[in-house]
Every structure is written in C-alpha cells, then in structure tokens.
VOBA-1610 file (N, C-alpha, C; in pm, whole numbers, padded with zeros to 5 digits, always signed):
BEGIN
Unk+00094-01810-00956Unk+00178-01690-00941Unk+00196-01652-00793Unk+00089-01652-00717Unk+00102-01667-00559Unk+00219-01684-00487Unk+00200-01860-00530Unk+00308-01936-00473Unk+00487-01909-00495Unk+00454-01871-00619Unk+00597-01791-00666Unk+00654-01656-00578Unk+00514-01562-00557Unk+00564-01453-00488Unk+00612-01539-00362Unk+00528-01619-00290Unk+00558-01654-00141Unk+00656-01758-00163Unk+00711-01826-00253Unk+00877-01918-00217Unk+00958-01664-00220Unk+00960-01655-00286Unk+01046-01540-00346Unk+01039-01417-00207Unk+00942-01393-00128Unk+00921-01348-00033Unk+00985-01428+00084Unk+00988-01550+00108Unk+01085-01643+00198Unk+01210-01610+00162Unk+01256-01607+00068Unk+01392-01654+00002Unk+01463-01493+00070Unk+01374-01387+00057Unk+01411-01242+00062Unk+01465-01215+00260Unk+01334-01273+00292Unk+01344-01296+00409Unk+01462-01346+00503Unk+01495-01497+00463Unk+01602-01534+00532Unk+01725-01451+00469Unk+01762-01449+00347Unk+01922-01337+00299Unk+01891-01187+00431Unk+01762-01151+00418Unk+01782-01030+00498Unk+01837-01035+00675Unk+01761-01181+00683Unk+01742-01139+00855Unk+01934-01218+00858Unk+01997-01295+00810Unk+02113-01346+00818Unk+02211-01205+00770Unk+02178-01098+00694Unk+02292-01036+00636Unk+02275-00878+00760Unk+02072-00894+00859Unk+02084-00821+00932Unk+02198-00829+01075Unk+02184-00940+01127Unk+02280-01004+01207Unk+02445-00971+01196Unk+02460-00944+01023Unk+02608-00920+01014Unk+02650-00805+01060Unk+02534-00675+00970Unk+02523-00557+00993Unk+02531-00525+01109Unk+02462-00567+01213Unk+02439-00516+01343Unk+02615-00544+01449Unk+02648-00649+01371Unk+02781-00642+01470Unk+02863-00573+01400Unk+02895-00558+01262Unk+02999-00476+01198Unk+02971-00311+01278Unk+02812-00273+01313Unk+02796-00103+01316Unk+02820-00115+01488Unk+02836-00238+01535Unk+02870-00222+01708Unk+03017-00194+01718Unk+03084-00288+01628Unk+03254-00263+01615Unk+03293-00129+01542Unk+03222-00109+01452Unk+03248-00011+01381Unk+03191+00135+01438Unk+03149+00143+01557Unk+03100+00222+01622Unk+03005+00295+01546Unk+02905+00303+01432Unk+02889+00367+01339Unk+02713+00352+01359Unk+02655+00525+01346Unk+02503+00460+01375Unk+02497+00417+01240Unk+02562+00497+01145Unk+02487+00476+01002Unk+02436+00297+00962Unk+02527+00214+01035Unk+02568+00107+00986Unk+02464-00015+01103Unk+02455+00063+01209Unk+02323+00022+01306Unk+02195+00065+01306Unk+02176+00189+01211Unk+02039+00251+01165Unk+02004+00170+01056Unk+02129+00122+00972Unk+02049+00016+00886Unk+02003-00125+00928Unk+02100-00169+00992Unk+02029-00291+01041Unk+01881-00321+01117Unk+01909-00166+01184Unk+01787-00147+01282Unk+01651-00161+01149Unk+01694-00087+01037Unk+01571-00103+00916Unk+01567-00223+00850Unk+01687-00275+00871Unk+01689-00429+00828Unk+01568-00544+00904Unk+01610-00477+01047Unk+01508-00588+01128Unk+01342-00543+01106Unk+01305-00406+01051Unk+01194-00406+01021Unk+01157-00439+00915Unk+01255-00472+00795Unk+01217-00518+00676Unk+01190-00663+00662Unk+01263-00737+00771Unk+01226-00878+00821Unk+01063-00901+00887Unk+01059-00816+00960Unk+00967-00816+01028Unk+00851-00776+00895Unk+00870-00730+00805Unk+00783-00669+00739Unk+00802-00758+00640Unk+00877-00883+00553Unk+00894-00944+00545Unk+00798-01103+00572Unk+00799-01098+00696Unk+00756-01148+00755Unk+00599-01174+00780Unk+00541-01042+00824Unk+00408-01017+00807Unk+00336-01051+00644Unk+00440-00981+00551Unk+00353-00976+00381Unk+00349-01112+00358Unk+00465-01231+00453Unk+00441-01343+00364Unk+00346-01441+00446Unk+00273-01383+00570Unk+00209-01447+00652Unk+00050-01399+00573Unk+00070-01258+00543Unk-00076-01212+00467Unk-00097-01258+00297Unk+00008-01314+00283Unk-00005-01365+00131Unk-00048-01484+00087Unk-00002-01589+00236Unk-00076-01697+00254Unk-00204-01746+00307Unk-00218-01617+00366Unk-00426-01596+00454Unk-00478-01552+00307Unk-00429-01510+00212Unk-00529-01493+00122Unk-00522-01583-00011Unk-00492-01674+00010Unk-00492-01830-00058Unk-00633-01917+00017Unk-00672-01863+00105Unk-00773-01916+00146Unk-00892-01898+00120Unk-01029-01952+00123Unk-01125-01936+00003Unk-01231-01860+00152Unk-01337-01793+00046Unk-01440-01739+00149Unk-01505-01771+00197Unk-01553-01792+00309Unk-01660-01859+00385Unk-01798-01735+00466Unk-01862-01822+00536Unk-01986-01768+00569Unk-01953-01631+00666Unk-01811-01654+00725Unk-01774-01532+00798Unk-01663-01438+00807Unk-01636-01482+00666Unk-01532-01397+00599Unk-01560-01400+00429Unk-01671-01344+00405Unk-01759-01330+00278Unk-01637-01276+00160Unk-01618-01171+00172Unk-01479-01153+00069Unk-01361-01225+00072Unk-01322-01276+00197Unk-01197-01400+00202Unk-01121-01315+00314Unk-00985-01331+00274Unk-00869-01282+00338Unk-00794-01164+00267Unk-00864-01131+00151Unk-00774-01004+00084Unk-00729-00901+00182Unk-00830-00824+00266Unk-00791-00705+00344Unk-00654-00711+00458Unk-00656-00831+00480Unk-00498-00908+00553Unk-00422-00866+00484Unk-00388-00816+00352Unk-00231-00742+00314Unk-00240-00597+00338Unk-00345-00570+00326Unk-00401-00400+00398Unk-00357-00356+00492Unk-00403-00462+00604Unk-00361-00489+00745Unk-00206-00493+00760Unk-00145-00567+00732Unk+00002-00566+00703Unk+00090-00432+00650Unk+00029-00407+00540Unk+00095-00275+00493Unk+00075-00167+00607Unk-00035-00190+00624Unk-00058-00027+00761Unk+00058-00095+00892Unk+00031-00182+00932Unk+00184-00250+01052Unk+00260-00202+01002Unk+00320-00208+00879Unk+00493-00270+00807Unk+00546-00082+00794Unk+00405+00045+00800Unk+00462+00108+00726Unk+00458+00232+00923Unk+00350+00206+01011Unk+00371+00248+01142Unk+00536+00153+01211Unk+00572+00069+01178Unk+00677+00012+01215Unk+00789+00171+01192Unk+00751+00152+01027Unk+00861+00267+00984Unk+00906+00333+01046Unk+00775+00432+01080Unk+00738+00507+01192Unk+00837+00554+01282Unk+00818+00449+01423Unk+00847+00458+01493Unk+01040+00438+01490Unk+01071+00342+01377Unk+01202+00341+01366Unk+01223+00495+01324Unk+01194+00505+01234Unk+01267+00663+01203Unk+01289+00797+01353Unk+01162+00773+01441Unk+01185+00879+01540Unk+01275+00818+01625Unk+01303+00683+01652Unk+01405+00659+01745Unk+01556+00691+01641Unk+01587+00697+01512Unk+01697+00741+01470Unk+01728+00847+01460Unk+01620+00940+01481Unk+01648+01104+01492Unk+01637+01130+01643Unk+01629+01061+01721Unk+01687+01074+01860Unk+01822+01011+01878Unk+01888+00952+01824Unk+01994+00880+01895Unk+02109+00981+01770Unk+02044+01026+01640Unk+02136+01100+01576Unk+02170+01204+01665Unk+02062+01276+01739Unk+02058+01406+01774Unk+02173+01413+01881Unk+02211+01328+01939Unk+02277+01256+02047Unk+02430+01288+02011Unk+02440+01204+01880Unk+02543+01209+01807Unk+02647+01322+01763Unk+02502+01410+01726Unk+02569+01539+01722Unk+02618+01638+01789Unk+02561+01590+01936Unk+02626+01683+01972Unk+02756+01630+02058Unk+02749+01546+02025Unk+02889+01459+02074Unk+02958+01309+01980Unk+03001+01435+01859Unk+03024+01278+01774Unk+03112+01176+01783Unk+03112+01049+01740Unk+03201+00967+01810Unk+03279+00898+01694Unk+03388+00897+01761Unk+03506+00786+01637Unk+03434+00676+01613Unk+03434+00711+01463Unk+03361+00592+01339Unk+03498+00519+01292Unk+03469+00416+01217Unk+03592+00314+01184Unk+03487+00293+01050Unk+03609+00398+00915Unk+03516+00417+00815Unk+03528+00312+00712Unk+03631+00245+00756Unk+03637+00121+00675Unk+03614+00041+00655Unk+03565-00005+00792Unk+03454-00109+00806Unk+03303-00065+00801Unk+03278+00041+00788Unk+03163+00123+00734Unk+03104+00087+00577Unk+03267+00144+00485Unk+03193+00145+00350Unk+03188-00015+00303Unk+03287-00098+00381Unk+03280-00263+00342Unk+03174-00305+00375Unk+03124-00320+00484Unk+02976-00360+00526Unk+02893-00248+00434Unk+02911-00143+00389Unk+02814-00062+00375Unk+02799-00143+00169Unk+02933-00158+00113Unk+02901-00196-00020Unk+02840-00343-00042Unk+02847-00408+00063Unk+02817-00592+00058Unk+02651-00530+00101Unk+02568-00461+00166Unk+02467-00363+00201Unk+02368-00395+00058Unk+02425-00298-00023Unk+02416-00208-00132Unk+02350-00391-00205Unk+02451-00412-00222Unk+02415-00585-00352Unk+02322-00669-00288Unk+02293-00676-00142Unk+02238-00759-00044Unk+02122-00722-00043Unk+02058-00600-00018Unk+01914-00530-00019Unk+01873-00530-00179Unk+01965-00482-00269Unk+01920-00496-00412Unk+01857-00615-00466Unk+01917-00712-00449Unk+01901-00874-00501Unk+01757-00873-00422Unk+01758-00871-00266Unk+01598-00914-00171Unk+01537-00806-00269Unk+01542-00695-00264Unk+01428-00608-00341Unk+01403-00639-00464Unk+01471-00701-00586Unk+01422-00711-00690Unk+01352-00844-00720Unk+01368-00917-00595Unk+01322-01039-00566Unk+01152-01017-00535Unk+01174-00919-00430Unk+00975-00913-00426Unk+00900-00805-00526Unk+00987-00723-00588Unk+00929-00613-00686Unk+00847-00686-00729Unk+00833-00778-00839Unk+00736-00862-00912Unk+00623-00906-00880Unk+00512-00757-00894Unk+00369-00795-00842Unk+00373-00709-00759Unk+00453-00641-00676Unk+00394-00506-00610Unk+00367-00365-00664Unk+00333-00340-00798Unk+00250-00237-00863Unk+00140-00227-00824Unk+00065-00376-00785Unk-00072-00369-00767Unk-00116-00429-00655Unk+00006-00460-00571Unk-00077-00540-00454Unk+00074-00391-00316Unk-00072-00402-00233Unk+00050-00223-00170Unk+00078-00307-00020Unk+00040-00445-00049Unk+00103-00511+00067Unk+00244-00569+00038Unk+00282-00626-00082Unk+00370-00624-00142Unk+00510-00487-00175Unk+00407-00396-00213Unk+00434-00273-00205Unk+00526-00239-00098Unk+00477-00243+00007Unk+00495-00173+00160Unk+00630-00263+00158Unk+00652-00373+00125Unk+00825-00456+00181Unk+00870-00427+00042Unk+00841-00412-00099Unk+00912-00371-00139Unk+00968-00198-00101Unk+00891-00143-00044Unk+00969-00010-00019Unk+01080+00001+00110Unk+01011-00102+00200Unk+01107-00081+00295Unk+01266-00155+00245Unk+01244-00277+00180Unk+01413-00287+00065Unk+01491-00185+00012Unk+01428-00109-00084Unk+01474-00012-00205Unk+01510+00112-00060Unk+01478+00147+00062Unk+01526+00233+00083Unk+01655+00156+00212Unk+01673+00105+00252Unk+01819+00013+00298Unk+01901+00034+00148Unk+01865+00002+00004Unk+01933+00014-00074Unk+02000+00167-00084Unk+01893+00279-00039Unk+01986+00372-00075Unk+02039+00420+00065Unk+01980+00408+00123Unk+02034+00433+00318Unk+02154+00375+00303Unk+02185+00241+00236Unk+02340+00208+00259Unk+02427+00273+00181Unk+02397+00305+00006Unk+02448+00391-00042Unk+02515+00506+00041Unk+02350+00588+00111Unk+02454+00712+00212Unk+02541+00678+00292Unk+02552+00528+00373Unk+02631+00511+00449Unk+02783+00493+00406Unk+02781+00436+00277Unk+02906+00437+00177Unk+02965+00531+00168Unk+02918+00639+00138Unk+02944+00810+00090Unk+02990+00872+00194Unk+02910+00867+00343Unk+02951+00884+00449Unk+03078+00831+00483Unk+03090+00695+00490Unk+03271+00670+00539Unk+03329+00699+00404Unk+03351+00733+00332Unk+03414+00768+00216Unk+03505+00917+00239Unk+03392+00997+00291Unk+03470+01114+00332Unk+03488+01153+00448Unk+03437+01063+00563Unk+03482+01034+00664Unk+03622+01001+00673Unk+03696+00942+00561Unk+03866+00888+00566Unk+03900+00993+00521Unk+03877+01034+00407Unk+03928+01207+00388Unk+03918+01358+00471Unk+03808+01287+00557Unk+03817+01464+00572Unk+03810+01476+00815Unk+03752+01318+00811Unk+03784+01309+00937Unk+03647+01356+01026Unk+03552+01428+00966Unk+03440+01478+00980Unk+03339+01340+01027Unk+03324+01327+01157Unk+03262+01186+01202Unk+03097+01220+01247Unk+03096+01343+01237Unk+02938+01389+01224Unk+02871+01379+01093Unk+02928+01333+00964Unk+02892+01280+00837Unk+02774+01175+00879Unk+02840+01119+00991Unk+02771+00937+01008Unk+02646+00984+01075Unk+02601+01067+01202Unk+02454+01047+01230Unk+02351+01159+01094Unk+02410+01215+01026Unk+02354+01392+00916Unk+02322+01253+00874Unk+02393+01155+00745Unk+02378+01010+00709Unk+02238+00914+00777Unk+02235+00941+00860Unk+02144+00883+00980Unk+01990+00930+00939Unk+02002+01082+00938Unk+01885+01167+00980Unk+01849+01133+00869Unk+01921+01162+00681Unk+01847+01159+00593Unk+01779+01026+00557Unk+01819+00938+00588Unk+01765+00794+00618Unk+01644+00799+00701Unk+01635+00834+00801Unk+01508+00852+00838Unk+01384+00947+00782Unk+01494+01029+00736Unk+01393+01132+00655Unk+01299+01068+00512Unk+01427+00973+00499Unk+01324+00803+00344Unk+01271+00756+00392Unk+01278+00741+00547Unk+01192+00603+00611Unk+01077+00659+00655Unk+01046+00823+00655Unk+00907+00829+00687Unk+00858+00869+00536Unk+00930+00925+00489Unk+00824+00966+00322Unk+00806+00832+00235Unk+00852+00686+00252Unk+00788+00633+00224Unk+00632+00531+00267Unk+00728+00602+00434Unk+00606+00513+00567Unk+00445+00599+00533Unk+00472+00751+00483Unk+00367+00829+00482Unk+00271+00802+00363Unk+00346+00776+00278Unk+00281+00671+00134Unk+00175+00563+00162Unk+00281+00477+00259Unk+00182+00346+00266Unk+00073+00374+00346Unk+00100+00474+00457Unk-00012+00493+00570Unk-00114+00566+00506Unk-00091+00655+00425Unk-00229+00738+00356Unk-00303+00648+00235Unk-00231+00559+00180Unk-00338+00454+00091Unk-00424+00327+00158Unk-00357+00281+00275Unk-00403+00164+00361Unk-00513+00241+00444Unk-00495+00351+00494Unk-00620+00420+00535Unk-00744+00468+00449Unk-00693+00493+00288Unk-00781+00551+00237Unk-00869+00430+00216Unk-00783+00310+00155Unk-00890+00157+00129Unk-00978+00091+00256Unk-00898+00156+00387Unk-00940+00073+00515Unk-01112+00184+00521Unk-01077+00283+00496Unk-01196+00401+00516Unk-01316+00340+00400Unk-01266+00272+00294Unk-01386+00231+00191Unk-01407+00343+00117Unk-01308+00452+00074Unk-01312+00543-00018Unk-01287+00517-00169Unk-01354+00638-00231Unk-01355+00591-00367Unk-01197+00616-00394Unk-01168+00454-00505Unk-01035+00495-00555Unk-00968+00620-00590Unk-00846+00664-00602Unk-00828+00838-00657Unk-00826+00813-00801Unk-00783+00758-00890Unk-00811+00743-01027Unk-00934+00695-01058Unk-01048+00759-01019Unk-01215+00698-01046Unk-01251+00857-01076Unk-01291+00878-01137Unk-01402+01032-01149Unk-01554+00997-01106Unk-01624+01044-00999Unk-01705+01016-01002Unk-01811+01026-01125Unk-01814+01136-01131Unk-01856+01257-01202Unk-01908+01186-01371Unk-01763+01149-01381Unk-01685+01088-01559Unk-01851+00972-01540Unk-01812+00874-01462Unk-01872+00772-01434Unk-02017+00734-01477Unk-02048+00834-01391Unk-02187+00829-01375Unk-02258+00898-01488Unk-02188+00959-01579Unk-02213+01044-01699Unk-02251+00935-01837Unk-02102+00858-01803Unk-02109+00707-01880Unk-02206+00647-01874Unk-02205+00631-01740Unk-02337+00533-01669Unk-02470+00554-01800Unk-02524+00673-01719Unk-02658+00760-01835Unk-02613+00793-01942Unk-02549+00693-02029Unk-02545+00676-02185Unk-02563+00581-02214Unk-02571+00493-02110Unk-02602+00346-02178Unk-02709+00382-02219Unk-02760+00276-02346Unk-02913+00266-02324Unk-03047+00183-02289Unk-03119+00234-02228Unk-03153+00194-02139Unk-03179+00229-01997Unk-03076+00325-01922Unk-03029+00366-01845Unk-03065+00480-01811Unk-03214+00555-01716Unk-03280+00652-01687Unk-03203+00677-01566Unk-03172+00684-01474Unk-03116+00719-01346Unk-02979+00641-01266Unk-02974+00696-01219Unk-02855+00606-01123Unk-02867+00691-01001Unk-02894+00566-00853Unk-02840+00633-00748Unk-02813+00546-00651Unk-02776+00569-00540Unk-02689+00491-00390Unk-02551+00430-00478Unk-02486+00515-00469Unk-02362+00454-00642Unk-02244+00466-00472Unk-02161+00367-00484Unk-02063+00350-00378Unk-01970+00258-00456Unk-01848+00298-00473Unk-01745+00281-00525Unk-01613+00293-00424Unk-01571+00152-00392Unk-01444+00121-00296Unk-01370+00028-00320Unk-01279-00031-00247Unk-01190-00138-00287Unk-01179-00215-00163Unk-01150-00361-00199Unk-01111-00433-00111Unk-00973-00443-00066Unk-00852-00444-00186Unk-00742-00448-00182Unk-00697-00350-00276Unk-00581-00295-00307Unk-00538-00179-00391Unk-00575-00248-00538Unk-00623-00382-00575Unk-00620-00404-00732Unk-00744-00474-00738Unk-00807-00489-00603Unk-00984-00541-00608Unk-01060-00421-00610Unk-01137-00411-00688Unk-01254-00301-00648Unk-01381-00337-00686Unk-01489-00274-00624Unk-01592-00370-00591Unk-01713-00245-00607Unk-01807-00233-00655Unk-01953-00131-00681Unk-02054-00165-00650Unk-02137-00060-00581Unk-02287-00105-00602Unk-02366+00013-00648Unk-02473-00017-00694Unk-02570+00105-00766Unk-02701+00031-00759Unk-02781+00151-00762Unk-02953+00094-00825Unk-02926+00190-00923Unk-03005+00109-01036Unk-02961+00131-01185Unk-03166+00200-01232Unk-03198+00317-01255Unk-03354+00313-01277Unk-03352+00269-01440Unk-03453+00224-01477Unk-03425+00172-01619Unk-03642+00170-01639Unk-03654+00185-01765Unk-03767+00139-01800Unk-03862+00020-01768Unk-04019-00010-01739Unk-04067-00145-01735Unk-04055-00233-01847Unk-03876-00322-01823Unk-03870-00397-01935Unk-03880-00544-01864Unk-03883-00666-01930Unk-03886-00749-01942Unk-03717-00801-01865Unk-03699-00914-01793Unk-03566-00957-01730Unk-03485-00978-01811Unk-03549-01016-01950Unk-03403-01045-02043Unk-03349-00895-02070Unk-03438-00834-02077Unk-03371-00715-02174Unk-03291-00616-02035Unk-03365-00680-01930Unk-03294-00557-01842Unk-03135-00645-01777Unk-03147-00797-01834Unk-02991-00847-01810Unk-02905-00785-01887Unk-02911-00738-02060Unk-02891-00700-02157Unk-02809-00515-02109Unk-02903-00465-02046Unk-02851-00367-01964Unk-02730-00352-01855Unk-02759-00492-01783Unk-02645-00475-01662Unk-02516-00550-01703Unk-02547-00606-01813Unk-02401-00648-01892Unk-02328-00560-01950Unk-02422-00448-02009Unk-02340-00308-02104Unk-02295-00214-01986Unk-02312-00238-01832Unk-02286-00170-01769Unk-02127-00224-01709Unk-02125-00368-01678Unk-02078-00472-01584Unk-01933-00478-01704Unk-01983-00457-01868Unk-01809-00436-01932Unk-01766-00309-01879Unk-01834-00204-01897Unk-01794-00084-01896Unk-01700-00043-01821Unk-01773-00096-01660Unk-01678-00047-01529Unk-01574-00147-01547Unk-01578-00259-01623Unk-01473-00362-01599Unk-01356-00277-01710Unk-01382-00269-01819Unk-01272-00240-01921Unk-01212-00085-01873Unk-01300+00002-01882Unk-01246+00137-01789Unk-01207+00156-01679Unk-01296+00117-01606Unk-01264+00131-01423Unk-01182+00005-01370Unk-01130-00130-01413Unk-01097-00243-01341Unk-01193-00271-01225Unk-01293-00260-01256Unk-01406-00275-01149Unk-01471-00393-01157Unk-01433-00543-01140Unk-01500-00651-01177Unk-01590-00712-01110Unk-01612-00645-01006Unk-01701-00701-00888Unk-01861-00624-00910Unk-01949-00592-00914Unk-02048-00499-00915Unk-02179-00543-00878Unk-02251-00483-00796Unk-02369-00525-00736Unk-02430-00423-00803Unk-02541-00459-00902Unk-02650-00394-01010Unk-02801-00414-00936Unk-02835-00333-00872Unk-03012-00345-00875Unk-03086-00250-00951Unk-03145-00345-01067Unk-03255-00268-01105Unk-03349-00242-01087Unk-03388-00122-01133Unk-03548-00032-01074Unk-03625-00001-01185Unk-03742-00043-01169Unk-03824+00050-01294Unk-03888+00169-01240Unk-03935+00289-01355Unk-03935+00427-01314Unk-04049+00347-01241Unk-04096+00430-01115Unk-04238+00405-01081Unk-04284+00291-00966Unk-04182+00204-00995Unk-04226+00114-00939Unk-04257+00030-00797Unk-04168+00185-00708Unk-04187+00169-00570Unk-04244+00299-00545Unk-04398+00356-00544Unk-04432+00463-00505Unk-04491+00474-00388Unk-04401+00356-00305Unk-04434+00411-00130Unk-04300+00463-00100Unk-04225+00447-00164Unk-04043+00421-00168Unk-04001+00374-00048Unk-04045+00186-00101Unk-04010+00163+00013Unk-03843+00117+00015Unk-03788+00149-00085Unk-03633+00118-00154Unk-03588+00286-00145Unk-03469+00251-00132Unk-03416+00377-00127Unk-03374+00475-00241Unk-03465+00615-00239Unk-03508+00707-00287Unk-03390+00798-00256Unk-03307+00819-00252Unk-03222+00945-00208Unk-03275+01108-00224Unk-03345+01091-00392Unk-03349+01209-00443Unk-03461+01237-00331Unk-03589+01137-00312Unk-03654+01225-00208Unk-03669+01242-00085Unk-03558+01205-00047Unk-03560+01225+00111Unk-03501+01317+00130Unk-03350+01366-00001Unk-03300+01500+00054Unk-03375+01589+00024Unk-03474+01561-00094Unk-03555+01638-00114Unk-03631+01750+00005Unk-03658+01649+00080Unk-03745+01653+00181Unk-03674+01750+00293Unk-03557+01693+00261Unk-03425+01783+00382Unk-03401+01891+00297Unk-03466+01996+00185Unk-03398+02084+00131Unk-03285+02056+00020Unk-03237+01984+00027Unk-03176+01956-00083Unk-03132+01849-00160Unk-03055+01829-00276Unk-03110+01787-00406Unk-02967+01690-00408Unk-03026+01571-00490Unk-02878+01449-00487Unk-02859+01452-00634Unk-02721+01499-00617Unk-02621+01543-00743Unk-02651+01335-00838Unk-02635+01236-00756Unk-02598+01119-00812Unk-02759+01079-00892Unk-02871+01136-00917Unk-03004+01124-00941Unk-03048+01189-01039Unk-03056+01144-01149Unk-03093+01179-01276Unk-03273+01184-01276
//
C-alpha cells in the first residue's frame, strides 16, 4: 500500500509543479494576484509534495541500532515544514494584497476565470489522488490540505473575475487574495498544533487518562498501576509504558495478565506497541524501582496514577 501512495504522490507532484508553471505566467499576463497567489501555493504544494514523498520513502526503511523506532517521525518532520511553509506564504499574500488595495490594478478577468476553472479540475484530480490514507497518516494529511485549499482558493479566484467583468470592481482580486490566505493559515494552524503536540510526546487527545487507568484496575489481577506514559510516534503509531503492581504470581500467570492488558489498549486505545513491567506488591522494599507514590509522598503530595 506504501508503494501505491508513493507512485500516486509522484504522479500528484509532477501535474502540480507543470500546471504551477502555467499558472504563474497566465497571473503575470493576467496581471492578477489572485491567479499568482495560487501558483505561489502551488509551488508550496510541490514543495510539500515533495518533502511527504521523500518522508514516505525514509519510512520504508527498517530499524536499526540508531534509529530504534525507524523513520516514522520523518512524516512529522515534514508535516511541521509543509505546514510553517504555509505560514510564511500566507503573510507574504497579505502584504502584497495590502498593496493592492490601496492601489488596485487592471485585472484581465478572462484570463483569470479560464486559468482559474482548468485550476479548479487540476488541484481536484492531485488532491483526490493523495486523499487515500491521509486520515491517519498527518504527513499525508498536511499535502492533502495544502491541495483541497488551491481547490477552493481557485474557486474564489473564479468568482472573483466573474464579477470583476460585471461590475469592474478590480479590488475583488487582492479581498480574493486575503481570504485565501486566511485558508492557508487555518489549515497551516491545524497541522502545526498536532505535529507539535506528537513532537512534545503528549498523550493522544482521544485517550482519557483517567477512563484508562480505571480499565487498567479491573483487570484481574491488576493491584496498581504507575509511571503510565502514553504518546505517539506518528499520528496512527502509539506506543505505552507502565509498571503494572500485580500479586506474587508465578511468570505464566503474570504473562496471562499482560496479555488481558496488551488486547485491551490494542482493541480500545489502537495502542499496539506497549512496554508492561511487572511488579509484585512488596517486592522492592528499598524502592530501588520507581515508587512515585513515595517519593511524592515524601514531597507532600500524593500520585493520582497509584492505586
């Protein structure tokens, strides 16, 4: 399935950066930012493009002694680039709009909405081309968003010369401009607050801690839980560790335990990765393993994760 995304991510690639090239001379002749603000997002969708299919192929590669998880966090990496790219395009289009306005300039709206409708079918086709598989991968994600919004950025640019021929109003084309940038950061702000939250090693937002650990102490078997750290590697890897306190049982019976634990987080949480250490009550009373409950103890107060 990989290999499918990455021929389908190429394929997206070259239609874009050849149909960016068109764009960029139609919005020079056509004097039109609307029609050079897209291309300008065109060349970051290449570029972004570009990067997802360079990080899609680093993580075809297997793990070694100094890259223990592999290459997954490389689409992480990418998405946070692809979506600061955004960024910075959007504030240079609300400077050169601002420009605009106050001195707007003869647009040529006809060559606006023609380039702007060949736009419209051109970004659609690349975007529905990489949709497949970016629900769960936000490196994928990140170029499918920067597509779907050229799809509607050109839309406005359509609408814009549309009543630009009717009404003559050539300040349509940078207002056109601004709200385009105004998509290009609310989706840039998306990607930047999830690539930070996974880069930080925070717990997923659909995880309850709380829920969890409640579950947890129903298994049976299952006297305590603590050092519980719950993060992700990639938006659809996620990965746990816990010391699990459990009774002085025997290794079979306490495997028997970390299996009723190891479905649990898997079928509920998509958590397939999990590092289980078990503890029997008692059994480190120098604590020379880590004790949470009594060290905050010790500091005054009490660890909510310690049964």
């Amino acid at each position: 399935m990989t290999k499918n995304i990455i021929r389908r991510l190429a394929l997206s690639l070259v239609i874009t950066l050849v149909f960016m090239i068109i764009e960029a001379v139609a919005g020079f002749f056509a004097n039109s930012l609307a029609l050079l603000t897209d291309a300008a997002h065109n060349l970051t969708d290449v570029i972004a493009l570009g990067l997802s299919l360079y990080a899609m192929r680093l993580t075809l590669q297997p793990a070694h002694s100094g890259k223990t998880y592999g290459y997954h966090r490389a689409g992480i990496i990418v998405a946070l680039a692809n979506s600061t790219t955004l960024v910075v395009i959007a504030l240079a289009i609300f400077y050169e709009a601002y420009r605009r306005f106050i001195s707007p300039p003869m647009v040529k709206a006809n060559i606006l909405i023609i380039v702007g409708l060949v736009a419209v079918v051109v970004n659609l086709v690349t975007a529905l081309l990489v949709k497949h598989g970016s629900e769960g991968d936000l490196n994928l994600r990140s170029a499918f968003l920067h597509l779907m919004g050229d799809v509607l950025s050109t839309i406005g640019a359509v609408i814009a010369g549309i009543f630009i021929i009717f009404t003559g109003w050539n300040w349509l084309d940078p207002l056109v401009s601004v709200l385009i940038g105004i998509l290009i950061l609310w989706n840039a702000w998306g990607i930047v607050r999830e690539t930070i939250h996974i880069l930080m090693e925070s717990t997923p937002n659909d995880i309850n801690m709380d829920n969890m650990l409640s579950e947890l102490l129903q298994i049976e078997g299952v006297s305590g839980v603590h050092d519980l750290h719950v993060w992700s590697i990639t938006q659809s890897m996620r990965t746990l560790s816990a010391h699990i306190v459990t009774s002085d049982m025997p290794i079979s019976k306490g495997a028997v335990v970390q299996n009723k634990i190891s479905t649990l987080l898997s079928d509920k949480y998509g958590i397939t990765h999990a590092t289980l250490q078990l503890e029997c009550t008692g059994c480190n009373p120098d604590l020379l393993y880590c004790d949470f409950n009594h060290n905050n103890t010790e500091q005054g107060k009490s660890n909510p994760l310690m049964k």
